[in-house]
C-alpha positions as CSV (number, residue, x, y, z in Angstrom):
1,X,113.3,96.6,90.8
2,X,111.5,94.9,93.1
3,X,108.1,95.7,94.3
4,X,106.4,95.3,97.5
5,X,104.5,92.2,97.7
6,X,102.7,94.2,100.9
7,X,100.6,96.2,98.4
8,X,98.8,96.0,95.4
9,X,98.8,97.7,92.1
10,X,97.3,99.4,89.2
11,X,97.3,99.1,85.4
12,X,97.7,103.0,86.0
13,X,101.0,102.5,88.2
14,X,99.5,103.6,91.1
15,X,100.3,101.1,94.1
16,X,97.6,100.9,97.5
17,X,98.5,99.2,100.6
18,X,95.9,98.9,103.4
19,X,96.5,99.0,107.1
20,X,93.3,98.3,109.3
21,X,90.3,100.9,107.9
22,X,92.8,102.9,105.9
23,X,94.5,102.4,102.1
24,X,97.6,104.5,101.6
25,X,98.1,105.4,97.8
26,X,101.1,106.3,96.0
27,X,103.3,105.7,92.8
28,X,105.4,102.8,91.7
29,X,109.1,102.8,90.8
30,X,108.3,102.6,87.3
31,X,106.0,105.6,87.4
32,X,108.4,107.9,88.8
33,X,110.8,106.3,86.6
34,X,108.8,107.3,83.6
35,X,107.7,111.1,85.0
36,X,111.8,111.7,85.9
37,X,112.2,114.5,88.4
38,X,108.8,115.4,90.2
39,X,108.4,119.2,90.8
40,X,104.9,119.3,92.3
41,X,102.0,117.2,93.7
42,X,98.4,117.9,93.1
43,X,96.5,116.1,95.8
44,X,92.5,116.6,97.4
45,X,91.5,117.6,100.6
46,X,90.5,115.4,103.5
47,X,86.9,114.2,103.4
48,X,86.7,114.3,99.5
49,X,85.0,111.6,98.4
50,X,87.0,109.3,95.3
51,X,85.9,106.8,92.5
52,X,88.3,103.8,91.6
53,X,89.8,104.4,88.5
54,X,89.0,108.1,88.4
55,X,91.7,111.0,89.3
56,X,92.2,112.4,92.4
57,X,95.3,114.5,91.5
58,X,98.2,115.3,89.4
59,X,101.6,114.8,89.5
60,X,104.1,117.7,87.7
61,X,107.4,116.7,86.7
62,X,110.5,118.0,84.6
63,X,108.9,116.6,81.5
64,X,105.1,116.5,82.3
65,X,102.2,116.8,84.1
66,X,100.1,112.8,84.9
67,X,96.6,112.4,86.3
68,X,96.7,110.4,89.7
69,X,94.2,107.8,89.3
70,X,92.3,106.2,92.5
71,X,92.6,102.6,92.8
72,X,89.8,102.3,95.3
73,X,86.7,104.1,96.2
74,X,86.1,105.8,99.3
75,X,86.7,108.9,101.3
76,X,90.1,110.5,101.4
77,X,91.1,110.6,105.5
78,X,94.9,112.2,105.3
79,X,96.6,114.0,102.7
80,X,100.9,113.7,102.6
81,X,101.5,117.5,103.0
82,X,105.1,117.1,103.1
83,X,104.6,116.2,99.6
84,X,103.8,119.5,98.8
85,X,107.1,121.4,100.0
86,X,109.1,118.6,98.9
87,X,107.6,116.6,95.9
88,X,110.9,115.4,94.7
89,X,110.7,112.8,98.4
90,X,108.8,111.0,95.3
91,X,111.9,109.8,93.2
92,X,113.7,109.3,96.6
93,X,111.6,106.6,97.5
94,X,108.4,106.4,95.5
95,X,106.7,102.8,97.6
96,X,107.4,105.2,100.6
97,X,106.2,108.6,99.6
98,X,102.6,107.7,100.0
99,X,100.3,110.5,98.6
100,X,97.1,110.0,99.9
101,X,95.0,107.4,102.8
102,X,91.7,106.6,101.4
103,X,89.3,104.8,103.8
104,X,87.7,102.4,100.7
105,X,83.9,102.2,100.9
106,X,84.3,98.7,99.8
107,X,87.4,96.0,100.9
108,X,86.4,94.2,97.8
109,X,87.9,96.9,96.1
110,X,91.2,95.6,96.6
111,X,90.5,92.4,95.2
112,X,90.4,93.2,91.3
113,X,93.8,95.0,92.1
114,X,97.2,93.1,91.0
115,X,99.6,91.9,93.1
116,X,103.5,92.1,93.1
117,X,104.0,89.6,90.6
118,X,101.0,90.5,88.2
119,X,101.6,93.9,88.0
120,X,105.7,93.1,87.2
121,X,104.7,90.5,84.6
122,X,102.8,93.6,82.9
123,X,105.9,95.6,82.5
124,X,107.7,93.2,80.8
């Protein structure tokens, strides 16, 4: 699998890839991979306010239920609410089936994040 060298990525598998003022956040490949077939998304409303490495969310699947973990700080502006008809668009495509846009408080955030080829070399 190969993963977008346009974003970055968490230990957590969560990926973040910014565009002007906003962060988009969603799962990798191996995530999904891991969860199997997603059944429901548990994301917060516009304007909540999230902490790097804290949850903003769940994810349900066929074989369990995953904290979503925020790999910035910041102030989430837009919430994917197609997710929450159709979660599975998840396993479809998860580096397209963004979850949430965070506008980060801080673009240093981004900085401690791994890229592409970091966050592969910790999978193995």
């Amino acid at each position: 699998m190969a993963y977008p060298s346009d974003r970055k990525y968490t230990k957590d598998h969560e990926w973040v890839r910014v565009e002007g003022d906003t962060a988009e956040v969603g799962i990798t490949q191996y995530a999904q991979e891991q969860l199997g077939d997603v059944v429901y998304v548990d994301l917060p409303d516009a304007g909540k306010a999230v902490t790097a490495g804290e949850s903003f969310g769940s994810i349900e699947s066929v074989k369990a239920v995953s904290e979503l973990f925020a790999p910035v700080s910041g102030e989430v502006v837009e919430v994917n609410a197609e997710l929450k008809e159709h979660p599975e668009r998840v396993n479809k495509d998860p580096h397209a089936a963004w979850m949430i846009k965070i506008r980060p408080s801080s673009a240093a955030d981004t900085d401690a994040l791994l890229d592409s080829a970091q966050y592969q070399a910790i999978l193995g």
